[in-house]
N, C-alpha and C positions, 0 to 999 in steps of 0.2 A: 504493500500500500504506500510503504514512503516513498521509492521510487515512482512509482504509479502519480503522486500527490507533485514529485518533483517535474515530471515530464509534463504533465498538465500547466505546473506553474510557467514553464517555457512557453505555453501557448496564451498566456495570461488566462489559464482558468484557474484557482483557487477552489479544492474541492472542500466543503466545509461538514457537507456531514451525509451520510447514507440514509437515501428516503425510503427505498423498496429495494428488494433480490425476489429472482426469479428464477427458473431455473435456465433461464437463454443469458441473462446479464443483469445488469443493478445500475440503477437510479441515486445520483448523488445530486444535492445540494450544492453548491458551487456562486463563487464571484469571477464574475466577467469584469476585468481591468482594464482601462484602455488610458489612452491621455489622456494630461490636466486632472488627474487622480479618478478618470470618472471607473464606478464601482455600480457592476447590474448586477440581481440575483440572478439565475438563471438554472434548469437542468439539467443535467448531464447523462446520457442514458449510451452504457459503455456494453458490447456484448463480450460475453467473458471469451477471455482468449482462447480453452480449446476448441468454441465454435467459430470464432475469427475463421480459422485454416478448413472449416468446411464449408465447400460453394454455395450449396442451399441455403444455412444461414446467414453468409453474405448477402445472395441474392435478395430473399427475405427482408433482412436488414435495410440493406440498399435500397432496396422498392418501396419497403415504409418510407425511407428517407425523400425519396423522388414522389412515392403519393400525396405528402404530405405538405410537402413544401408550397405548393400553393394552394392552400387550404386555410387560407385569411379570412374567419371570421371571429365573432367574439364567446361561441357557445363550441370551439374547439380548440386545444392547447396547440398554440404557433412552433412550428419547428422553425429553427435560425439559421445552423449548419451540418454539415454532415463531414465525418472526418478521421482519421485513422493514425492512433500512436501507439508504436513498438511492434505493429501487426494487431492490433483491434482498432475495428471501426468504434466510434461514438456519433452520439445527435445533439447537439445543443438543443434544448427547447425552453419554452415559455417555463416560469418557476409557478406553480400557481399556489398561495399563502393558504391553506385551506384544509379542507377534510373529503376524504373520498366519502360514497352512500353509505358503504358500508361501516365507516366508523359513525355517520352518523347513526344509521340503526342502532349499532351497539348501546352509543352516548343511549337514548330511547330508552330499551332495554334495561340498561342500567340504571336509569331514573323512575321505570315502569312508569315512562310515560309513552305515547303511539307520537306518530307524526302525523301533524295535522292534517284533516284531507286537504284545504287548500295549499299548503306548501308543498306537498306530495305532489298533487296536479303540476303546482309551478315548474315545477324540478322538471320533469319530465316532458312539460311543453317545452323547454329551452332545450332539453336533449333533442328532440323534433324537430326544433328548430336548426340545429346545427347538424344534425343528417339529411334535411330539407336541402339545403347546402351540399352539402356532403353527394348528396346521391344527384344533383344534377350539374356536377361541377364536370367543365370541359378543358382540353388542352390550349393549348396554345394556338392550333392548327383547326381550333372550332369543333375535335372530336367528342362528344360524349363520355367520359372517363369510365361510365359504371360501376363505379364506386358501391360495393358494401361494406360495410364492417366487421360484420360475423362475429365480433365479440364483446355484444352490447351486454354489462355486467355493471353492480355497485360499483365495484371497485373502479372504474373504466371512465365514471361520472365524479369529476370535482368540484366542487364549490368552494371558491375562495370568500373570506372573513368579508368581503365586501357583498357576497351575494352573488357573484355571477357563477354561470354554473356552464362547464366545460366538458365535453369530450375528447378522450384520450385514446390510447393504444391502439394505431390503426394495423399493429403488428401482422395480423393475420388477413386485415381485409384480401379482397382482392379487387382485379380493376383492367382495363385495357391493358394490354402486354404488362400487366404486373400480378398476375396470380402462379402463385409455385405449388401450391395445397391444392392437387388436382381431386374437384368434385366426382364422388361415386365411387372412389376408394377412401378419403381421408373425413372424420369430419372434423370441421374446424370448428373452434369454439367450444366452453364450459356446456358437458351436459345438461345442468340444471337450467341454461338459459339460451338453449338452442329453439329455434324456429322448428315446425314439422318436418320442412325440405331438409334441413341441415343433420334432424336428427336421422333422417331416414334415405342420407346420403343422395339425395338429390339435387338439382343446380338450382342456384340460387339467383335471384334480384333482388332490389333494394327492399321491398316485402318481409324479406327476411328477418330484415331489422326490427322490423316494429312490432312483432311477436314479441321476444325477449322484451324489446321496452313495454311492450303491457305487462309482461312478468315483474321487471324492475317497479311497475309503477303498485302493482297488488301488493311487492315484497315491502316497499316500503309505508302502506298502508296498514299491513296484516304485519307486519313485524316479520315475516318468516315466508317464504320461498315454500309454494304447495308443491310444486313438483318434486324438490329436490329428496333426494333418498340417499343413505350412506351409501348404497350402490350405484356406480354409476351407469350399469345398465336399467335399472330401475328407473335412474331418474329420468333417462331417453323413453324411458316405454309410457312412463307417466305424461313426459312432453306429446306422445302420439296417440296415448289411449284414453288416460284418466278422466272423468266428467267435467267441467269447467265447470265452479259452480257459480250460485250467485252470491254474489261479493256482498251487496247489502246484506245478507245475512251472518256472515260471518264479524261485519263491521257496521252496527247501521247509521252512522253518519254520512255513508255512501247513497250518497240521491240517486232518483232514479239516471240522470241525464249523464251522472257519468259512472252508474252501471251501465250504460248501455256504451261509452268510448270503450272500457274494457272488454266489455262481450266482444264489442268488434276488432280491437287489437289482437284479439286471444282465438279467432276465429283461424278454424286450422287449414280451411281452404282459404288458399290463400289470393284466390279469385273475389270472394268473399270478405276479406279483412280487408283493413285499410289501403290502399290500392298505393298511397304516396307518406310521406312524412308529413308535409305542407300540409293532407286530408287531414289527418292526427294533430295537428297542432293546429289549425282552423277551430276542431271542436272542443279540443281544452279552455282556446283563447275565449270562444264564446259558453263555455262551460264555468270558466275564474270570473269575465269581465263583461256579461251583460246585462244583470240585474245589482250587481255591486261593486266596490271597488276593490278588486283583487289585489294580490300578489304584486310586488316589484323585485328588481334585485336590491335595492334598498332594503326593502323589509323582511330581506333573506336573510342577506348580511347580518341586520341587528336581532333578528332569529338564534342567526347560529354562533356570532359571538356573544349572545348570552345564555341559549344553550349549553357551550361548550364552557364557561365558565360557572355554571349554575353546580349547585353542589347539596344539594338537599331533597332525598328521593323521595317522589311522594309529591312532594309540592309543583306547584302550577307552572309550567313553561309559560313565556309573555306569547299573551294573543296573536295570534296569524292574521284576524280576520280583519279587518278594519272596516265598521258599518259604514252603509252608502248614506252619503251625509242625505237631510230632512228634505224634502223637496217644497 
C-alpha cells in the first residue's frame, strides 16, 4: 500500500482512505492536487492487479471507463479519467459525500424506524431519472448506445449529505461494441435483483432495468428484499415464479396510485411493464407532486443528515412530508 500511496502521489492523487473492496478491485478516497494549492476530493476505483494481466477484465474495465465517460448528468457519479500505474488500470470519479441505500436501510432498521413512503418514491424517481438518461444516451457519431445497466442494487444508489441521489457501477452494463458478458450463457447481475430476462438468461433492453428498480423501491419501503433467499438459486426462481403480492398490504401507507407504479414495475412481461425509465418517472413525479408539495433534494439532504446523526431508537425521524400550503 505504501508504494501503491507513493506512485499515486506522482500522479498528484493522494489516496486518503478505503471506501469499498470487491472482489475485481477497491475504491479509495483520494485528493486531486493541482496548482496554486488547488485540493478536489475525488474517487479512485483501482482493479486489483492479478486481474490487471487478464484481457476480459481489462476489457470490462476499459469499456466501463469509455461507457461512462460521457454520461454527464446529475443522478449518475461522473467518471474524470481512466489510467494505468505499475500495470493496473484505475478510474478517477466523482467522490460523492454520502451513504449508499443500503446503509441507509440498515441506519432504518436500526432505529426501527421504515423509510418514508415519500422519500422512498423520491429516491427512486431520481434513479429513473438518471437511466432515462442513461438508456437513451448516443455517440458521438449520433448512434444509439443501448445502454443497460444490469446491476440496479442499494448498494449501486448514492445519496450525498446534500440530497442528491446518484447512480453508480456501470461495471457490468452493457452497450454498442461494449458488452463482454455474452447473454444466454452468463447472467449478469445480483440474483436477488435480476429482471425475469436476466434471471432466465435471456437478452436484454433497457426494460431490464426497471424491474430490479421496482424491487429497490418495495426493499426500501418493506425494509427487506421478498425475493431474496440465502440461496441463490432460490432467489432467481423466486424473481421468475413467486406471486407479486400486494404491497398495500404488507405496508398500508402504500396508496392505491403507487401500488399500482409497483405492480407495473414488477410486471414480469416485460411487454407489459414499464416500457421506458422517463414512463417510471412520469408517474412517480405525478404520484410525489400533484396534489402536494413533494420531495426535493433539499429535503433529502436534511432527511439524511439528521437521520444519520439521530441516535435515539424509537423516536420520530423529522417529517418527509411537507403539507401543501392553504389554498
Amino acid at each position: 500500500m505504501a508504494s501503491l500511496k507513493h506512485i499515486f502521489n506522482e500522479l498528484h492523487y493522494e489516496l486518503t482512505r478505503k471506501i469499498a473492496e470487491g472482489g475485481m478491485g477497491v475504491v479509495y478516497e483520494a485528493v486531486q492536487r493541482g496548482a496554486g494549492n488547488f485540493r478536489k476530493n475525488v474517487a479512485v476505483k483501482l482493479i486489483r492487479e492479478e486481474y490487471s494481466t487478464i484481457p476480459e477484465f481489462q476489457k470490462n474495465f476499459i469499456g466501463e471507463a469509455r461507457l461512462v465517460a460521457d454520461l454527464i448528468h446529475t443522478n449518475i457519479v461522473q467518471t474524470y479519467h481512466l489510467g494505468q500505474v505499475g500495470g493496473q488500470y484505475f478510474m478517477v470519479m466523482e467522490f460523492v459525500r454520502g451513504v449508499h441505500l443500503e446503509q441507509l436501510m440498515d441506519r432504518h432498521r436500526a432505529l426501527k424506524q421504515q423509510v418514508p413512503v415519500d422519500i422512498a418514491a423520491f429516491i427512486i424517481s431520481r434513479v429513473a431519472r438518471g437511466l432515462a438518461y442513461a438508456h437513451l444516451k448516443c455517440d458521438i457519431e449520433g448512434r444509439h448506445l443501448n445502454i443497460v445497466h444490469r446491476d440496479i442494487g442499494p448498494k449501486n444508489v448514492l445519496i450525498a449529505y446534500e440530497g442528491d441521489v446518484k447512480l453508480t457501477d456501470f461495471g457490468i452494463a452493457k452497450a454498442l461494441d461494449l458488452m463482454y458478458n455474452e447473454e444466454g450463457k452468463v447472467i449478469a447481475g445480483k440474483d436477488e435483483y435480476l429482471s425475469p430476462e436476466q434471471a432466465s438468461y435471456a437478452v436484454t433492453d433497457a426494460r431490464a432495468d426497471l424491474f430490479p428498480l421496482g424491487i429497490v423501491l418495495t426493499e426500501l419501503l418493506l425494509g427487506r428484499n421478498i425475493f431474496r433467499s440465502a440461496d441463490r438459486l432460490e432467489s432467481r426462481r423466486n424473481i421468475l415464479t413467486m406471486p407479486i403480492p400486494k404491497f398495500s398490504t404488507l405496508r398500508p401507507d402504500i396508496d392505491p396510485r403507487l401500488e399500482a407504479i409497483i405492480q407495473k414495475a414488477l410486471q414480469r412481461d416485460r411487454e407489459k411493464r414499464y416500457q421506458t425509465a422517463a414512463e417510471m418517472l412520469t408517474d412517480l413525479e405525478v404520484y410525489l407532486y400533484s396534489d402536494r408539495y413533494g420531495p426535493t433534494n433539499e429535503k433529502l439532504g436534511v432527511y439524511l443528515r439528521e437521520l444519520m446523526d439521530h441516535h435515539e431508537p424509537g423516536a420520530p425521524l423529522p417529517l418527509s412530508r411537507t403539507p401543501a400550503p392553504a389554498s
